[in-house]
C-alpha positions in Angstrom: -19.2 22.7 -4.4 -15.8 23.3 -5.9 -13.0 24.0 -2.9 -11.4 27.5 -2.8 -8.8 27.7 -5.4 -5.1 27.8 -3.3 -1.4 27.9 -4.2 1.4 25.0 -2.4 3.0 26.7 -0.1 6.7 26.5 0.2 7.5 24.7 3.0 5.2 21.8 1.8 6.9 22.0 -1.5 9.9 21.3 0.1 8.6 18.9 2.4 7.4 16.5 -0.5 10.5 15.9 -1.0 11.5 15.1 2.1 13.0 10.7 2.5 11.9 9.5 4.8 8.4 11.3 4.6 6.3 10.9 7.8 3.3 11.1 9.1 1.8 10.3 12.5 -1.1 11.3 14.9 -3.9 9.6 16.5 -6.5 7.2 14.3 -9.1 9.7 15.8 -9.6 13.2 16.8 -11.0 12.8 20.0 -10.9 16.2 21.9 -9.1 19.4 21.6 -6.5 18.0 24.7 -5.9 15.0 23.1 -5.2 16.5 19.7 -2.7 19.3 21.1 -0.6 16.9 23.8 -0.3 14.2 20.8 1.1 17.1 18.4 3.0 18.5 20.7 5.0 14.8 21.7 5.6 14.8 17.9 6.5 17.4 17.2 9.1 17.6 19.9 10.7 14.1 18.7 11.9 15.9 15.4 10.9 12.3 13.9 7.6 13.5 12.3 6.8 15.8 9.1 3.2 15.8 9.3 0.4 15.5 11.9 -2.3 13.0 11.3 -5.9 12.5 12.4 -9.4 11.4 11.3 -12.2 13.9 11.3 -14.9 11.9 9.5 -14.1 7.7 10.1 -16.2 5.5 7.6 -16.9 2.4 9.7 -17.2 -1.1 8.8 -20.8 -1.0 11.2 -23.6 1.2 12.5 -22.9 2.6 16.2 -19.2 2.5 16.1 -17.3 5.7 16.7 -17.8 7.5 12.9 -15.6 10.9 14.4 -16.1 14.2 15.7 -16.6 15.9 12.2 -15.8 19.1 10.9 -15.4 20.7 14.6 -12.4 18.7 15.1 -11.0 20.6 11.8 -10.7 23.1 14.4 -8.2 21.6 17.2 -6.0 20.6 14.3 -5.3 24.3 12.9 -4.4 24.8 16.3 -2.1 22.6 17.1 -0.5 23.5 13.3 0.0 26.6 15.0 1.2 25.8 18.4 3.7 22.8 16.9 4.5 24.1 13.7 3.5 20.7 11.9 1.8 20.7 8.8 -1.5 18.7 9.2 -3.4 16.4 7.1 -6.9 14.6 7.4 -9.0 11.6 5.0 -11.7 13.2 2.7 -14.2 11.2 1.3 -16.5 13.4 -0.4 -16.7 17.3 -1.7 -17.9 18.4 1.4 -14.9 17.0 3.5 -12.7 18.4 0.8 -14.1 22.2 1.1 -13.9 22.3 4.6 -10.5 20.7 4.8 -9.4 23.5 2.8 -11.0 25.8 5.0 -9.3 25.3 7.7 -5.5 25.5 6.3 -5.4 21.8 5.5 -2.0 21.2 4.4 -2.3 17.8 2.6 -5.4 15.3 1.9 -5.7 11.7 1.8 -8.1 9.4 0.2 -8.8 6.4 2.4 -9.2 2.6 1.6 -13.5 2.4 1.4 -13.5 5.3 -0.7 -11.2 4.3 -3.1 -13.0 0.8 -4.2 -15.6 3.7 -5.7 -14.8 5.0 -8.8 -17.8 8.1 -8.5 -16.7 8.6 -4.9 -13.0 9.3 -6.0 -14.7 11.2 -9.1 -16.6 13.6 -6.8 -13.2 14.1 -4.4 -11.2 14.7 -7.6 -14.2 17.4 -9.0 -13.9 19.6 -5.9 -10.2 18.8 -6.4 -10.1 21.0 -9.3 -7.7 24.1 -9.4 -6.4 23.3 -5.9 -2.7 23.2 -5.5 -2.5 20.8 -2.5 -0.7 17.1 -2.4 -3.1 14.1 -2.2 -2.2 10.5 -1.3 -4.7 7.6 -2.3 -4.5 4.6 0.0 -4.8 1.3 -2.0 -8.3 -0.4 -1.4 -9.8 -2.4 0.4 -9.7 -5.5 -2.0 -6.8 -6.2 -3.7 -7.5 -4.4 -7.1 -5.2 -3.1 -8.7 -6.9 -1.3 -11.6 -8.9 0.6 -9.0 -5.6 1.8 -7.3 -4.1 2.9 -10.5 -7.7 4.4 -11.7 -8.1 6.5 -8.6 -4.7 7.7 -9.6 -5.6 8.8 -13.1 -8.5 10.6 -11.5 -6.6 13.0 -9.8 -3.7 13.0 -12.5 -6.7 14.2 -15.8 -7.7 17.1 -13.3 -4.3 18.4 -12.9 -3.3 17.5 -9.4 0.7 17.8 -9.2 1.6 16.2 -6.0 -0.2 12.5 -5.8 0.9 9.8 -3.7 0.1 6.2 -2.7 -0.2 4.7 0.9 0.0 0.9 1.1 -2.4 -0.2 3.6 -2.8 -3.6 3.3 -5.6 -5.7 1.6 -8.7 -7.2 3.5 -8.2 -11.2 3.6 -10.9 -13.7 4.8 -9.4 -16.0 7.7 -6.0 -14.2 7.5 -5.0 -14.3 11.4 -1.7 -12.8 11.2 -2.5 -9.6 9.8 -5.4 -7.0 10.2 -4.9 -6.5 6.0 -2.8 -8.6 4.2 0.2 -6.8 2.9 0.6 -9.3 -0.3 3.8 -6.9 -1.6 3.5 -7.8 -4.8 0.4 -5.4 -5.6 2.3 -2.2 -4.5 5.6 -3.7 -5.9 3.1 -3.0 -9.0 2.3 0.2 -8.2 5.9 1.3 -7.7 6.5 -0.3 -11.6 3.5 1.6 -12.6 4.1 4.8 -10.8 8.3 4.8 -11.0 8.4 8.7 -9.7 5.5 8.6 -7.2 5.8 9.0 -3.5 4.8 5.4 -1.8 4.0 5.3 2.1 3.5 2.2 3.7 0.9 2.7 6.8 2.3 -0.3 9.2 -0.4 0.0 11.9 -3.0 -0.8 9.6 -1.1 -3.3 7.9 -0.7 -5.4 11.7 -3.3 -4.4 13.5 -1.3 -4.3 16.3 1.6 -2.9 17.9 4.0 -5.9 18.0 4.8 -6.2 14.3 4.8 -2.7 13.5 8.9 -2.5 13.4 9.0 -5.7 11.2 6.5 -4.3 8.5 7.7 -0.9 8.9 11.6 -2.2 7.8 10.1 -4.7 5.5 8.8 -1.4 3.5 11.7 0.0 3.7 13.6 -2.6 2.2 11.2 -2.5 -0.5 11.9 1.0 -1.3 9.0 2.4 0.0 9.8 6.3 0.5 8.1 6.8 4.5 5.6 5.4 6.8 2.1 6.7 8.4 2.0 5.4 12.1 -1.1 5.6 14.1 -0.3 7.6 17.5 -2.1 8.5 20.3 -1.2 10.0 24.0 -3.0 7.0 25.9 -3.5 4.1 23.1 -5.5 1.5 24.9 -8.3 4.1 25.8 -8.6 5.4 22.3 -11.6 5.5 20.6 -11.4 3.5 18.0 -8.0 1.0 16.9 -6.9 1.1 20.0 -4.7 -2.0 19.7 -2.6 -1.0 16.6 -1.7 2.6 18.2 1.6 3.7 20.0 2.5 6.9 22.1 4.3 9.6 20.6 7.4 8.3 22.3 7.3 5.0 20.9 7.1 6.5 17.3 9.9 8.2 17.8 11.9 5.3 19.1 10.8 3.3 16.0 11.6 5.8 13.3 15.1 5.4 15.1 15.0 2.3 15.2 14.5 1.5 11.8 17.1 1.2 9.1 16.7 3.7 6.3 18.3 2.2 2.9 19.6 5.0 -0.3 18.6 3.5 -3.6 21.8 2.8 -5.2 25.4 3.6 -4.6 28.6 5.4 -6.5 30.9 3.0 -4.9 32.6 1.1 -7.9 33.2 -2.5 -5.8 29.1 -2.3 -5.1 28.3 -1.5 -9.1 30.7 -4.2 -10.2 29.2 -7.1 -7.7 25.4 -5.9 -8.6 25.8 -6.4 -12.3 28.1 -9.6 -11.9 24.7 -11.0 -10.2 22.1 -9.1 -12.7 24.3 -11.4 -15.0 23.6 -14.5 -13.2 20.1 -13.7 -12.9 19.6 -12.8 -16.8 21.4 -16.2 -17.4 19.5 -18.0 -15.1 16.1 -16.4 -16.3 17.0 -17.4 -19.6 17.1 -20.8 -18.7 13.8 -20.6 -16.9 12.2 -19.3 -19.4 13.7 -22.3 -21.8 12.4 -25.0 -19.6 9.1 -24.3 -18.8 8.9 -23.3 -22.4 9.9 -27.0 -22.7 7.7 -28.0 -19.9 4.8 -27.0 -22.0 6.0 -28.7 -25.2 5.5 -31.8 -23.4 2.0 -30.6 -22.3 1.0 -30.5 -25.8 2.3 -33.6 -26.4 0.0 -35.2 -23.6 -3.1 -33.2 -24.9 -2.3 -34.6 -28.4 -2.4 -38.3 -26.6 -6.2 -36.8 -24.8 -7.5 -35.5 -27.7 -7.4 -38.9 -29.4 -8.5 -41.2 -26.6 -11.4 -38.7 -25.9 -9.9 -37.8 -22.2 -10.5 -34.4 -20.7 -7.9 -32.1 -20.0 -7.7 -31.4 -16.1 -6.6 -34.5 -14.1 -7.6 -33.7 -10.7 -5.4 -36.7 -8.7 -2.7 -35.8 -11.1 -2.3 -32.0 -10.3 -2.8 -32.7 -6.7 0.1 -35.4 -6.6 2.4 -32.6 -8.6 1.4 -30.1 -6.2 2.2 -32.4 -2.8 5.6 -33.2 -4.5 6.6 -29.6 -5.8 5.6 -27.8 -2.3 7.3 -30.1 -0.5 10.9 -29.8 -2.7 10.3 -26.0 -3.0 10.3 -26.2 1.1 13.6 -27.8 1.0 14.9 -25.5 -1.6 13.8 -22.0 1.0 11.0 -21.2 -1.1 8.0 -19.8 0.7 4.9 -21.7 0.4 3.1 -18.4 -0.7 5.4 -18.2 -3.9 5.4 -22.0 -4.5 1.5 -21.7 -4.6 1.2 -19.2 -7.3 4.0 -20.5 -9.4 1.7 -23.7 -9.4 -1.2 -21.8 -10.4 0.0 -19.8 -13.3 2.0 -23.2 -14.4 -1.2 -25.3 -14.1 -3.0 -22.0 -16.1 -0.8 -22.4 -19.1 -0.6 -25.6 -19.1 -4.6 -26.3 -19.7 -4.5 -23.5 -22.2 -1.8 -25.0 -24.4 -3.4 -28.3 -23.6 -7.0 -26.3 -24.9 -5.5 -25.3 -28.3 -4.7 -28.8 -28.8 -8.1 -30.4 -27.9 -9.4 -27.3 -29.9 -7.2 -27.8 -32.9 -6.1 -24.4 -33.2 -2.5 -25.0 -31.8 -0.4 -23.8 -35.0 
């Protein structure tokens, strides 16, 4: 069923606007108390925009905590009228959809599991249709970045105005640093893809816990993200579900504090000279990058020539592992992360075998 046609009110108009945008409330609604005392800490902070909490929780297992449900919809209006705060809950079908809207529902977002499903986001985006209320898609669960981008388009072809992104992090096998993996360069992406589009970064799902919440949170920032959504709750280690990546109100509001908001650019005339004295340098030196490894593969072709005609096949397993010992260990001494190091070897080795493939093939022109 297609939700009830509504109009954007003006206070969230204005509020999309607002840098830094955020949003915090418990992972779960719990019970009516909970809900209120937790909107009311928030709201009292002055740090917060919008009030957060899951009504319908798609779990990894059977048996785990899957939320209250529509009921809860309930103790949220309420405290959006006792607090003031706008409120905002995950959708993941029609149904959550119409009876978000039902209950005053000031902004919707689409979480990680439902967005790796193309006719999941389909369905939300169909009961989307002549609604006037902001949606943000959280990136999913793998790191794919055409589904991202496609849930995007979904919403954008049925005339959604106000569409947003929420970096959550990407699930990683045997990552035990982070709950997701943030791997920066996939809503870097985004931001390239999307230049005018409001980017979140959601920290406690990012960690998974509370200790490196202020590091990702400012890492974000320094990314240009445009706000953060924090997972909050009035008694964290008895919540219901992610207990361990949840702070109190009070700690939010000490972070947001805490935190270093940066401005985009600056009119000060010594900054603009410096920056594009070093986008010089970096043109210059890219230039040369470019010219060397365009070199680098020259020589490549000349070793596939000297293959071809013994008969030898292209990859050279001992060889690529004794380049790759050597150039990790330089690009350590150099201050290179290990991360980069690794997939500037991959894409190098890549290019490599294919001009080394034209060769053998003899369609190198």
């Amino acid at each position: 069923m297609q939700a009830t046609s509504t109009h954007l009110n003006s206070s969230i108009e204005k509020l999309w606007e607002t840098r830094p945008f955020i949003i915090s409330g418990p992972c779960s609604a719990e019970t009516p108390e909970q809900i209120l005392e937790t909107a009311k800490l928030l709201a009292s902070s002055g740090q917060v925009d919008l009030f957060r909490a899951g009504i319908w929780k798609p779990r990894t297992k059977p048996g785990m905590f899957e939320g209250i449900g529509s009921e809860a919809l309930g103790w949220l209006l309420e405290a959006k009228k006792y607090t003031g705060l706008p409120v905002c809950v995950e959708v993941a079908t029609a149904k959550h959809v119409e009876d978000a809207l039902k209950f005053d529902t000031d902004l919707l977002w689409i979480g990680a599991r439902t967005t790796v499903s193309p006719f999941s986001v389909q369905a939300v985006a169909e009961a989307l249709k002549g609604v006037n209320v902001p949606v943000l898609i959280k990136n999913p669960v793998n790191p794919d970045i055409e589904l991202w981008s496609g849930a995007i388009e979904r919403l954008q072809q049925i005339g959604l105005s106000k569409i947003g992104m929420i970096h959550r992090g990407f699930s990683n096998y045997g990552d035990a640093v982070y709950r997701n993996t943030p791997m920066w360069h996939i809503p870097i992406e985004m931001k390239l893809r999307f230049p005018n589009m409001l980017m979140l970064c959601d920290p406690s799902h990012i960690c998974g816990n509370r200790i490196m919440l202020k590091e990702i949170a400012q890492k974000s920032i320094n990314l240009g993200f445009n706000g953060l959504m924090i997972e909050s709750h009035i008694n964290p280690d008895f919540a219901w579900s992610d207990a361990k990546q949840q702070i109190t109100p009070t700690e939010v509001a000490q972070l947001i504090t805490q935190l270093i908001w940066r401005s985009e650019t600056s009119n000060e005339a010594e900054y603009l000279i410096a920056l594009s004295k070093f986008r010089q340098q970096i043109n210059q030196i890219d230039d040369e990058l470019l010219s060397l490894l365009s070199q680098r593969m020259k020589i490549a072709e000349k070793i596939g020539e000297h293959k071809r005609s013994e008969n030898i096949i292209i990859l050279q397993a001992n060889r690529w592992t004794e380049i790759a010992e050597r150039v990790e260990k330089y690009g350590a001494s150099l201050g290179l992360s290990a991360e980069f190091i690794a997939r500037y070897l991959d894409a190098l080795h890549l290019e490599s075998i294919n001009h080394q493939n034209k060769i053998m093939n003899g369609t190198k022109e």
